[in-house]
Structures are given as C-alpha cells and as structure tokens.
Backbone as ProteinMPNN parsed JSONL, in Angstrom:
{"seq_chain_A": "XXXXXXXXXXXXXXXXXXXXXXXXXXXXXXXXXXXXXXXXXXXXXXXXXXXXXXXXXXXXXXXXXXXXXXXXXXXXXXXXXXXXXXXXXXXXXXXXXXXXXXXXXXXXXXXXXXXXXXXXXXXXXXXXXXXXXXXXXXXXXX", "coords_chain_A": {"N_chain_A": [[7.168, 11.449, -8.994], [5.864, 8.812, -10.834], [7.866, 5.831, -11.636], [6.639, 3.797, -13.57], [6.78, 2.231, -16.652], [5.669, 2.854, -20.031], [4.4, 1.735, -23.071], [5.434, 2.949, -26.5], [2.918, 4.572, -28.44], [3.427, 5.261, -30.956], [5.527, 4.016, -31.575], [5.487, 0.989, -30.208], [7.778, -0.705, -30.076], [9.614, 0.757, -28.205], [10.066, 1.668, -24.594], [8.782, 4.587, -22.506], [8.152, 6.686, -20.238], [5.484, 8.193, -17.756], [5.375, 11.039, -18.28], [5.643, 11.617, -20.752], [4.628, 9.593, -22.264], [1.487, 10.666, -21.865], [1.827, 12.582, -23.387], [2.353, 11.614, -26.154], [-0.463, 10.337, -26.103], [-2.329, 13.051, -26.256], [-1.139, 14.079, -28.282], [-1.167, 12.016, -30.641], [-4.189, 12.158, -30.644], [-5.118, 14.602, -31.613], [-3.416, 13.807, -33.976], [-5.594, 12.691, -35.139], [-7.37, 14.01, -35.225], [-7.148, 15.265, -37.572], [-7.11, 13.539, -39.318], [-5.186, 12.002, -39.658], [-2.423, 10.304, -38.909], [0.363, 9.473, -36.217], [4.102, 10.137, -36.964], [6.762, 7.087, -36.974], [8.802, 7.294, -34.274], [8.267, 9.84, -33.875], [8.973, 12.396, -31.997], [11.746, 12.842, -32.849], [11.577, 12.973, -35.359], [11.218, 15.229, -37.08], [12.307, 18.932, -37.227], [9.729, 20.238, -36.717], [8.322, 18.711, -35.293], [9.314, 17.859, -33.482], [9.492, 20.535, -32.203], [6.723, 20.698, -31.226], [6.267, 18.133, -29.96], [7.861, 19.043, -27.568], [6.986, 21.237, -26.304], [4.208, 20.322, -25.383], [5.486, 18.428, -23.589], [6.53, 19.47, -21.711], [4.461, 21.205, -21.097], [2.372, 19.745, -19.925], [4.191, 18.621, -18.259], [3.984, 20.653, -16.311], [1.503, 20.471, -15.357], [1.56, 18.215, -14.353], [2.793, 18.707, -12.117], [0.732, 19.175, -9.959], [-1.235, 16.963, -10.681], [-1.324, 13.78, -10.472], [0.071, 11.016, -12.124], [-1.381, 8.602, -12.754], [-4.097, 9.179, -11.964], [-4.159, 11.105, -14.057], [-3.993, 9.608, -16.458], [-6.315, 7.413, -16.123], [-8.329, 9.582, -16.318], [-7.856, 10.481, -18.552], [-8.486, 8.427, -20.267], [-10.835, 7.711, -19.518], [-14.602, 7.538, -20.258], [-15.694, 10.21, -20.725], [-13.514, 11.82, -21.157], [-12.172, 11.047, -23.557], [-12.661, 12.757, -25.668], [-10.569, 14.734, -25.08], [-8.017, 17.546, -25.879], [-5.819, 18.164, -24.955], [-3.75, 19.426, -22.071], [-4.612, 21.413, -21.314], [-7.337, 21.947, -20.889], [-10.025, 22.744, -19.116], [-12.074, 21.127, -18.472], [-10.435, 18.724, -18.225], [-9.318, 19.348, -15.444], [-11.438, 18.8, -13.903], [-12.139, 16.135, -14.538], [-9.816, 14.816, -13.657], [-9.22, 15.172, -11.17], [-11.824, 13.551, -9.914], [-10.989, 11.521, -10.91], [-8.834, 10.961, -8.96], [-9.986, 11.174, -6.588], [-11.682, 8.68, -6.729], [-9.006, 6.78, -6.99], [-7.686, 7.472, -4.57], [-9.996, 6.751, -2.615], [-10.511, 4.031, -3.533], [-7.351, 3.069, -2.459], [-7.485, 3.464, 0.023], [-9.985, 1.718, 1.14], [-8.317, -0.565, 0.372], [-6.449, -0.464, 2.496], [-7.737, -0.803, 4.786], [-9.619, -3.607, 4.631], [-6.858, -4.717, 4.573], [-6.27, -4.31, 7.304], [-8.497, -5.81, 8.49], [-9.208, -8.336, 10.686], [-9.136, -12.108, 9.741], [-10.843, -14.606, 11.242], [-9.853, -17.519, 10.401], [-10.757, -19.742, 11.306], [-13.406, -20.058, 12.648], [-16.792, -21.103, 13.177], [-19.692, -22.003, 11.195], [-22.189, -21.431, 13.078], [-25.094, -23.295, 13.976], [-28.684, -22.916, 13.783], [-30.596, -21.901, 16.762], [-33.326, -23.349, 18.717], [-36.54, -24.639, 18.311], [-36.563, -27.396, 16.188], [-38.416, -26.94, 12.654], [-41.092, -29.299, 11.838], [-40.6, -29.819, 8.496], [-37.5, -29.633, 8.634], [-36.694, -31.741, 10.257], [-37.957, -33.648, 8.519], [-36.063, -33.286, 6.025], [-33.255, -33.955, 7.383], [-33.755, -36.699, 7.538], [-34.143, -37.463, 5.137], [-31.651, -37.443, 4.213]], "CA_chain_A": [[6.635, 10.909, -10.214], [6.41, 7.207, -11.353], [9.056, 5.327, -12.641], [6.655, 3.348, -14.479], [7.217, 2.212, -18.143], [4.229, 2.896, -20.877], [4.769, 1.27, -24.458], [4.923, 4.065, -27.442], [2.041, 4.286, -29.317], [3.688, 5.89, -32.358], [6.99, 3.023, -32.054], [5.859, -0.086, -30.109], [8.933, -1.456, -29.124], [9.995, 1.57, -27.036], [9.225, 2.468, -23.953], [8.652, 5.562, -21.952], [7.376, 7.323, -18.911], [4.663, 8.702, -17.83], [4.733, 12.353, -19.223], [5.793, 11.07, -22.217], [2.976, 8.876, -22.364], [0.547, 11.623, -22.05], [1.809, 13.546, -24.501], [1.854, 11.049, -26.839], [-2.244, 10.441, -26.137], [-2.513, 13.978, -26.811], [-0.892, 14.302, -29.908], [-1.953, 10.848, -31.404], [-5.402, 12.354, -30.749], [-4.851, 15.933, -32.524], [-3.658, 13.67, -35.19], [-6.099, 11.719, -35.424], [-8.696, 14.687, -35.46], [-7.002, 16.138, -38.696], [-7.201, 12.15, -39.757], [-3.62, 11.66, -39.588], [-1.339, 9.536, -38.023], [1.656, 9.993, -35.913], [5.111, 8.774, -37.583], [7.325, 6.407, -36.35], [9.473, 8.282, -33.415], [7.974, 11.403, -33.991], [9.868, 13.086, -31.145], [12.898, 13.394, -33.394], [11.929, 12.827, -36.817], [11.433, 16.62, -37.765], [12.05, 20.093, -36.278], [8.578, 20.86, -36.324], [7.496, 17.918, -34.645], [10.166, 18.408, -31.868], [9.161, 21.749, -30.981], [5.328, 20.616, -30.983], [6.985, 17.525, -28.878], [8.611, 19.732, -26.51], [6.141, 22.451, -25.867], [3.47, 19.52, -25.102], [6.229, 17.765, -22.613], [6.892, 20.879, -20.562], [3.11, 21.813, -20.485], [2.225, 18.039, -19.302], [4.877, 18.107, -16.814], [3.73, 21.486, -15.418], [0.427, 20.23, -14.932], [1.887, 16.575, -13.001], [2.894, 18.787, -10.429], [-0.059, 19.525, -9.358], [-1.949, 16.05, -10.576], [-1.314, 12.66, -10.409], [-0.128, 10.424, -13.848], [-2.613, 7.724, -12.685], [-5.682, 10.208, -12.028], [-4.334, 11.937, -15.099], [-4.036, 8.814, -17.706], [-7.173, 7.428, -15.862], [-9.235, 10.782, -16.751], [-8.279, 10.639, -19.991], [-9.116, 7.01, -20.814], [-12.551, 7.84, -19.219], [-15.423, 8.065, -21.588], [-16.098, 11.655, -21.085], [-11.98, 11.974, -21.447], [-11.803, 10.514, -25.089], [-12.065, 14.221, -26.376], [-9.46, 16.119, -24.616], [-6.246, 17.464, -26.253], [-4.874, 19.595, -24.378], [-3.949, 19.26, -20.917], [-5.275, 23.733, -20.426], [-9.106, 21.797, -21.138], [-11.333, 22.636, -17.928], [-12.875, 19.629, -18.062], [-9.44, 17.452, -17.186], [-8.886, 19.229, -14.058], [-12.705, 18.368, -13.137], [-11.743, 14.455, -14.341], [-8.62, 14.153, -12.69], [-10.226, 15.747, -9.354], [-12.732, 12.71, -10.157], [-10.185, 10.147, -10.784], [-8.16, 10.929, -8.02], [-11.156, 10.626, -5.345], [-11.655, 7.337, -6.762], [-8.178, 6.25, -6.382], [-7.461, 7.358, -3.56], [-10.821, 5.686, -2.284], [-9.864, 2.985, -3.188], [-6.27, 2.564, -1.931], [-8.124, 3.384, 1.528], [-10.799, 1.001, 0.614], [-7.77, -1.613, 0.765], [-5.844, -0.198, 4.027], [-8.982, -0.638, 5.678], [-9.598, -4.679, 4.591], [-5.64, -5.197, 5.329], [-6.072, -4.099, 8.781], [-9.169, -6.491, 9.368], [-8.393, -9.594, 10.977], [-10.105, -12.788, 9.124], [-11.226, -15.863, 11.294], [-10.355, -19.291, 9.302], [-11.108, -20.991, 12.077], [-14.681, -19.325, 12.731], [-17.771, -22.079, 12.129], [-21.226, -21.694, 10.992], [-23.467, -21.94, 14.463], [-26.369, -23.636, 13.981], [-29.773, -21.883, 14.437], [-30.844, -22.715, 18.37], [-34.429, -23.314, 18.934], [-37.344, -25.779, 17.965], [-36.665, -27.504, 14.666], [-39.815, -27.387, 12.29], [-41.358, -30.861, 11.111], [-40.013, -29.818, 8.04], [-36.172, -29.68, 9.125], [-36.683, -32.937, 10.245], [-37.961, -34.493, 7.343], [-35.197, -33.418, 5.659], [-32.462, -34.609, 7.706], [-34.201, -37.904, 7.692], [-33.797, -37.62, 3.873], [-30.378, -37.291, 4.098]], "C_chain_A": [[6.847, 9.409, -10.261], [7.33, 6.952, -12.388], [8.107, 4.192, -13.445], [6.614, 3.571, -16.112], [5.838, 2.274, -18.853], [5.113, 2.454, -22.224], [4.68, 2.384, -25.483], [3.559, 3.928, -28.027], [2.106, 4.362, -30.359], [4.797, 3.989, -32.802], [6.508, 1.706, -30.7], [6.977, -0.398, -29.017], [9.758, -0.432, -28.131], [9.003, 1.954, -25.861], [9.5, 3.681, -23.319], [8.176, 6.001, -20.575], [6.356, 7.994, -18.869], [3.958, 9.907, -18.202], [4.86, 12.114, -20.394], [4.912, 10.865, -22.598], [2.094, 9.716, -22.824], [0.867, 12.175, -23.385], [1.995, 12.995, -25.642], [0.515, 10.268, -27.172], [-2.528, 12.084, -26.737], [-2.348, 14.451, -27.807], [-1.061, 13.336, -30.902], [-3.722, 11.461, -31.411], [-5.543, 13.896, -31.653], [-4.747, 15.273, -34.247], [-4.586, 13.34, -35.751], [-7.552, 12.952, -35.547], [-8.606, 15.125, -36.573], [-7.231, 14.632, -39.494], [-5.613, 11.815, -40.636], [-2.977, 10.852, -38.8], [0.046, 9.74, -37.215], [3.02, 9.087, -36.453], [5.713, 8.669, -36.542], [8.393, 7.494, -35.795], [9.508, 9.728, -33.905], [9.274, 12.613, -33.198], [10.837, 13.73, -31.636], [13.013, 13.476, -34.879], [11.612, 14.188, -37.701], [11.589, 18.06, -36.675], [10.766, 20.341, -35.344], [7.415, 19.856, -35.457], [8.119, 17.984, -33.082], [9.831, 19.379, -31.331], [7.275, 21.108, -30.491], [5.217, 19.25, -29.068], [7.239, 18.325, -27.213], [7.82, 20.668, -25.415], [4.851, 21.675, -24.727], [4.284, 19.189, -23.837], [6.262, 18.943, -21.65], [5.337, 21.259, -19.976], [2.476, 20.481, -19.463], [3.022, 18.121, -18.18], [4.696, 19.187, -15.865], [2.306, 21.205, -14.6], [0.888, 18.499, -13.848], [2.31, 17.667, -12.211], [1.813, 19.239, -9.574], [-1.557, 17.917, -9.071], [-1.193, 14.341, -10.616], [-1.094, 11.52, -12.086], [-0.995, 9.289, -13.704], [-3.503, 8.076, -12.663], [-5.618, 10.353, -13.599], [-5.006, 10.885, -16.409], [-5.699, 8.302, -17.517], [-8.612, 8.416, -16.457], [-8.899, 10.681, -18.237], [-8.398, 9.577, -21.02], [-10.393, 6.927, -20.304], [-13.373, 8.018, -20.677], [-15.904, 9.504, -22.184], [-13.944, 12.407, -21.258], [-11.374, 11.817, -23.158], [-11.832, 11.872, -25.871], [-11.426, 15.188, -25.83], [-8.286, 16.372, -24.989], [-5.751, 17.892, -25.991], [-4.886, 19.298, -22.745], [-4.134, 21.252, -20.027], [-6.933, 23.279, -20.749], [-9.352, 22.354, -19.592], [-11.723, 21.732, -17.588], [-11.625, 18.693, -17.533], [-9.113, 17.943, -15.845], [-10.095, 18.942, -12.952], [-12.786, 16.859, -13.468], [-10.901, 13.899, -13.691], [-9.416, 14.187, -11.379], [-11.182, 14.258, -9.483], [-12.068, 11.309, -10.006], [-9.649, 9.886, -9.711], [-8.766, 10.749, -6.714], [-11.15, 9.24, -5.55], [-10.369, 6.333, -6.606], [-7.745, 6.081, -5.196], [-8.938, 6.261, -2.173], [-10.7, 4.177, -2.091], [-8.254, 2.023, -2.412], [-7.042, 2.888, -0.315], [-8.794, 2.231, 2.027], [-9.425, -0.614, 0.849], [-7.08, -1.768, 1.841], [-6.45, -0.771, 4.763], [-9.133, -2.574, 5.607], [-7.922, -5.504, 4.824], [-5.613, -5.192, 6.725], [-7.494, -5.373, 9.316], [-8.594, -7.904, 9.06], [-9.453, -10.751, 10.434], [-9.718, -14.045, 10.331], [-11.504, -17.48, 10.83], [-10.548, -20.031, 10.197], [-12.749, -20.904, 12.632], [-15.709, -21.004, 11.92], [-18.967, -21.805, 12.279], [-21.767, -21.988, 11.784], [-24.816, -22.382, 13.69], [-27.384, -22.917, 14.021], [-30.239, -22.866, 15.785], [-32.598, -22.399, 18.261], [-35.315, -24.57, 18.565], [-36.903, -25.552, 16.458], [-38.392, -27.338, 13.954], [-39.845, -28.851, 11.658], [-40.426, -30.71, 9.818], [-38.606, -29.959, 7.429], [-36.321, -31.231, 9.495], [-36.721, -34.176, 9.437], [-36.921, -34.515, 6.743], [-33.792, -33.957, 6.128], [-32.675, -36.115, 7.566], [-33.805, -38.558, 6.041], [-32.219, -38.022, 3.733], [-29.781, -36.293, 3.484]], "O_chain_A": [[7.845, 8.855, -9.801], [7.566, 7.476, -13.476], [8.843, 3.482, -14.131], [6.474, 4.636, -16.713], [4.881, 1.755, -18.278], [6.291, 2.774, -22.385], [3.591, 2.943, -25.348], [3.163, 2.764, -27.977], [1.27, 3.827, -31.086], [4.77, 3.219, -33.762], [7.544, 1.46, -30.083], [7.058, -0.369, -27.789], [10.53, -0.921, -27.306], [7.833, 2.336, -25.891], [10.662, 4.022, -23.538], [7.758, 5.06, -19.9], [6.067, 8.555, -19.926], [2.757, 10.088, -18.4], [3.977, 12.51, -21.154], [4.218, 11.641, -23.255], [1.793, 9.701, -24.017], [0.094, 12.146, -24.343], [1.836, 13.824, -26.537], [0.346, 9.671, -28.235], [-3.023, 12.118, -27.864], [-3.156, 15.193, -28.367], [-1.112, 13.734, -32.066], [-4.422, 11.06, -32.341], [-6.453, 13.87, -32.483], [-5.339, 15.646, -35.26], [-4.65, 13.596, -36.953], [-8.645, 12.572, -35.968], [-9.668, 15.518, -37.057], [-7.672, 14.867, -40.619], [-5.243, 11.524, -41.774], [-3.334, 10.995, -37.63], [0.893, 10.317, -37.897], [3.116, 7.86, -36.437], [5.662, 9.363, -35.527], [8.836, 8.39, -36.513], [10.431, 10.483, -34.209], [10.111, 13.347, -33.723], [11.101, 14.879, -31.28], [13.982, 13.841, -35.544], [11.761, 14.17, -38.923], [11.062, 18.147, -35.565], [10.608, 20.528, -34.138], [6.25, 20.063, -35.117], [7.591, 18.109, -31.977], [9.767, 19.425, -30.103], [6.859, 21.231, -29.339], [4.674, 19.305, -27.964], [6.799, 18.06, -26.094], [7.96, 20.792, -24.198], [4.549, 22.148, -23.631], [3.779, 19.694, -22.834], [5.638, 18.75, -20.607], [5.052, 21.524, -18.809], [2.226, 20.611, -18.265], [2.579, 17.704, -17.11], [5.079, 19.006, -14.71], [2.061, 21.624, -13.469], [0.373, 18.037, -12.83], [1.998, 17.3, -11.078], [2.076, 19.682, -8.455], [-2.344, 17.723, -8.145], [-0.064, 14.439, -11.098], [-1.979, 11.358, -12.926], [-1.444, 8.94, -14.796], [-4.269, 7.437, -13.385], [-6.506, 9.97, -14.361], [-6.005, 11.104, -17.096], [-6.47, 8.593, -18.431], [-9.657, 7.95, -16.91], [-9.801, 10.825, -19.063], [-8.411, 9.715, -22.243], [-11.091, 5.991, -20.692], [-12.984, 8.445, -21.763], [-16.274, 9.886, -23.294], [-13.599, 13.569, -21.476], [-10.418, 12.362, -23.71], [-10.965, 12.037, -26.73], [-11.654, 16.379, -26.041], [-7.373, 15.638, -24.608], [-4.848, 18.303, -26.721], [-5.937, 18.968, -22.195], [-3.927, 21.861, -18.977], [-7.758, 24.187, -20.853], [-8.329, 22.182, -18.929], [-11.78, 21.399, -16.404], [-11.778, 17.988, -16.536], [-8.649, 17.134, -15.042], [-9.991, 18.86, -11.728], [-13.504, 16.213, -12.705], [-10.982, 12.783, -13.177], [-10.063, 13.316, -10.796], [-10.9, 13.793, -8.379], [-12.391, 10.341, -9.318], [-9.777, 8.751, -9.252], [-8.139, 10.22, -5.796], [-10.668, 8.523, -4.673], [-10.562, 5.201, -6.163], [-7.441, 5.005, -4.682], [-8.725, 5.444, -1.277], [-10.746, 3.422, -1.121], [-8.139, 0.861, -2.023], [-6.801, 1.952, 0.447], [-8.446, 1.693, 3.078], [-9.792, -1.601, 1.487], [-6.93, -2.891, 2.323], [-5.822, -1.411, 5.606], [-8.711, -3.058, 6.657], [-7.831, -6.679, 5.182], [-4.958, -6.038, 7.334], [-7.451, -5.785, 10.475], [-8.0, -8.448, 8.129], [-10.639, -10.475, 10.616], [-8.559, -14.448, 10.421], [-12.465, -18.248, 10.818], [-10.52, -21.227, 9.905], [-13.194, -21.97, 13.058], [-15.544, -21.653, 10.887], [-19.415, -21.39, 13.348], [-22.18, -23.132, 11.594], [-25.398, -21.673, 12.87], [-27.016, -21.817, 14.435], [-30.249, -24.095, 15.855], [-33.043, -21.354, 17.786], [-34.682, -25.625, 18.528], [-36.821, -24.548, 15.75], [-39.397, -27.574, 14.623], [-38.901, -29.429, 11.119], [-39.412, -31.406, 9.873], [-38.366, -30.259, 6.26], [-35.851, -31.935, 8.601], [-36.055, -35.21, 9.466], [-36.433, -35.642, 6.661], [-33.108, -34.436, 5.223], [-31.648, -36.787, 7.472], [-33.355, -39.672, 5.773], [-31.838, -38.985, 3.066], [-28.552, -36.245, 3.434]]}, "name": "protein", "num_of_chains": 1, "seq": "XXXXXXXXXXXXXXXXXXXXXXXXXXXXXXXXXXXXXXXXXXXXXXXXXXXXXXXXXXXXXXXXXXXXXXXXXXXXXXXXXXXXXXXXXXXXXXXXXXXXXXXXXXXXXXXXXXXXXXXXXXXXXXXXXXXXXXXXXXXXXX"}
C-alpha cells in the first residue's frame, strides 16, 4: 500500500492515508446525496458514525487488495466515477480495470523514453541537391 498522505475532507488540517481517503469520498458523497454534510472528525464523533466508519474502512481495504489506491482514487474522480458509493458498484471494478491500464501505460510509456538515448550534439543536415532560384534569392536577402 502507499504511504502517501491525503488531506481530510471532513477536517482539513488532518491528514490520512489512502483507505481512509476513500472512504471518506464515499461517505462525503452518501452525504451529500441525502444533502447533508459530513461533521468535523466524523470517525469518532458518534457511535453510529464509527460503526458506518468502520464497516466502510474494512470493505475499502478488502477491495485494495485486489486494486490499486491510484487506479482506485483515479476511477472515482473520473467523470463516469462521480456517482459511485460503494466500493460492491460493478461499474468501479470496470473503472479501476480502466484506470489501471492507463497507469500502468503510462509508467511504461516513461521506462521506454528513459531508456532512449538523446543526441545534444546531433545537427540539422542540410538538404543535398540543386538549390531552387528561389533558395537563393533568399539567402541573398539575408
């Protein structure tokens, strides 16, 4: 898993990890379908938010072992991602699968331009053959 840090969304000045993360997209978006808000450090500020907390964290982290928290967050900052709350949808394990081609693509995509060798010393050849009148004139121009 990554050790990187994600900012809360509920609290700001804390941060977190990456299942965390998720599961605070997922439940900021639940709230936000009943047109609610999540309070400040949810996690601990009632029973019933802790078990909802908890249940979410465990299901989220059963599903990273199988996907990726960059595919995952990726897929669900996609545009066809913006309605998923649940990480048991159908559709996120056909976005991740999606994201994760494209990442990995691309980290190949840069293997591939690390390994080629660049020429700064390489210079523009000339074209060889008859100039036209034209070419001439213009050099003459300056």
């Amino acid at each position: 898993m990554s050790k990187k840090q994600y900012p809360s969304i509920s609290s700001p000045e804390i941060k977190q990890d990456g299942p965390q993360y998720i599961v605070e997209i997922l439940l900021s978006r639940q709230e936000a379908k009943k047109k609610k808000t999540l309070p400040h450090k949810f996690w601990s500020s009632t029973p019933e938010w802790k078990k909802r907390y908890r249940q979410t964290l465990f299901w989220v982290r059963a599903f990273l072992k199988t996907h990726s928290i960059e595919a995952t967050l990726a897929a669900l900052n996609s545009a066809s991602g913006k309605y998923i709350y649940s990480t048991a949808s159908d559709r996120l394990d056909g976005l991740v699968a999606i994201e994760q081609v494209k990442i990995d693509s691309s980290s190949n995509l840069d293997d591939v331009l690390a390994d080629v060798e660049t020429n700064d010393d390489a210079t523009i050849m000339k074209p060889f053959g008859k100039q036209s009148m034209l070419n001439k004139l213009r050099e003459l121009d300056g």
